[in-house]
C-alpha positions in Angstrom: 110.5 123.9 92.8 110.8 120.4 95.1 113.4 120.4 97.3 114.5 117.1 99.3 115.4 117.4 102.5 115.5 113.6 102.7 117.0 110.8 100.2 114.1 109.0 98.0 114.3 105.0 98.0 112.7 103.1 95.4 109.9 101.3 97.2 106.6 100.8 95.7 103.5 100.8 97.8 99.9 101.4 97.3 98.2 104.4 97.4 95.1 106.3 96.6 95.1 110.2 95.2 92.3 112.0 96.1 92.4 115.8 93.8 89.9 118.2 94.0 87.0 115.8 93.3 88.7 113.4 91.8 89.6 110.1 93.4 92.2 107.3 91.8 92.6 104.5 93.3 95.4 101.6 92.8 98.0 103.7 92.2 101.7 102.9 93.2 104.7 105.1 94.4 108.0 104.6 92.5 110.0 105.7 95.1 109.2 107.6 98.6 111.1 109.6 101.3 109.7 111.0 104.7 109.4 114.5 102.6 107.5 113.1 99.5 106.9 110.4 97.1 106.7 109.9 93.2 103.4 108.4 92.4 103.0 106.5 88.6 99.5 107.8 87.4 98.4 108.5 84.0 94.5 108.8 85.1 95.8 112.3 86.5 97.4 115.4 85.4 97.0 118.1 88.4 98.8 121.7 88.6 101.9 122.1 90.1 101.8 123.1 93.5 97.9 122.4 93.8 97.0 120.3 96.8 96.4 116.1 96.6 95.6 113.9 99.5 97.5 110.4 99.1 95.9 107.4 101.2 98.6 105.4 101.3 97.8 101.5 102.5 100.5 99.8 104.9 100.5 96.1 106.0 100.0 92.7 104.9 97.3 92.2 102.4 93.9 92.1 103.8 95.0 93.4 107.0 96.3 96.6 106.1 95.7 100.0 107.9 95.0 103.4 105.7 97.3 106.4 106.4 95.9 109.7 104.9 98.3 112.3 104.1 98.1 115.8 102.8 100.2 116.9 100.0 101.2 119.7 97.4 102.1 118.8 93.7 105.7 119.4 93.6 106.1 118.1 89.8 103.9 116.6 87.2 105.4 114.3 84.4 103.7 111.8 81.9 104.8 108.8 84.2 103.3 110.0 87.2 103.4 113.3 90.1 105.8 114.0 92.5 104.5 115.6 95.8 105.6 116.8 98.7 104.3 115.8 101.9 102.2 118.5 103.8 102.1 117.2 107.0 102.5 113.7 109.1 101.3 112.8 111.9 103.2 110.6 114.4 101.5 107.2 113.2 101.9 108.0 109.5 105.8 109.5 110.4 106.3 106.3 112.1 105.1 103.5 109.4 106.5 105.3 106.4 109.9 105.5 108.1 109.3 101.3 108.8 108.6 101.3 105.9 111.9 103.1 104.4 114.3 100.8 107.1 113.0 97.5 106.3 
């Protein structure tokens, strides 16, 4: 069961999911927290609890950087997975939580 230790806010932003050996690309959160995120994918239908790597891609368009975080499937639905973020490091922490003030 997911459990939110921080609010979500609807904010959509690119990202990859990389499962087992299985890589989708283009995808795009529906909302995001410094826990987890809900990613809209139908290409995609992993286990609960199984792990995913998201690559998520910050910045201006062109000049963006790649921030790859590790991840469990907290909830698969037909509009997408919600997963809950394994860990951060201090870059990643630090542009996602730009990203959720801005």
């Amino acid at each position: 069961m997911e459990k939110r230790w921080a609010a979500r806010r609807p904010v959509q932003i690119s990202v990859d999911l990389r499962y087992r050996d299985i890589e989708v690309v283009n995808c795009q959160t529906r909302d995001i927290s410094l826990n987890g995120a809900f990613v809209e994918v139908h290409q995609l239908q992993p286990t609960v609890s199984a792990p995913i790597d998201l690559v998520f891609r910050l910045g201006q368009p062109g000049q963006y950087t790649k921030y790859k975080v590790p991840g469990k499937v907290a909830r698969a639905t037909g509009e997408g997975i919600g997963v809950m973020f394994e860990e951060l490091d201090i870059s990643s922490f630090r542009s996602l939580r730009e990203v959720l003030h801005t």
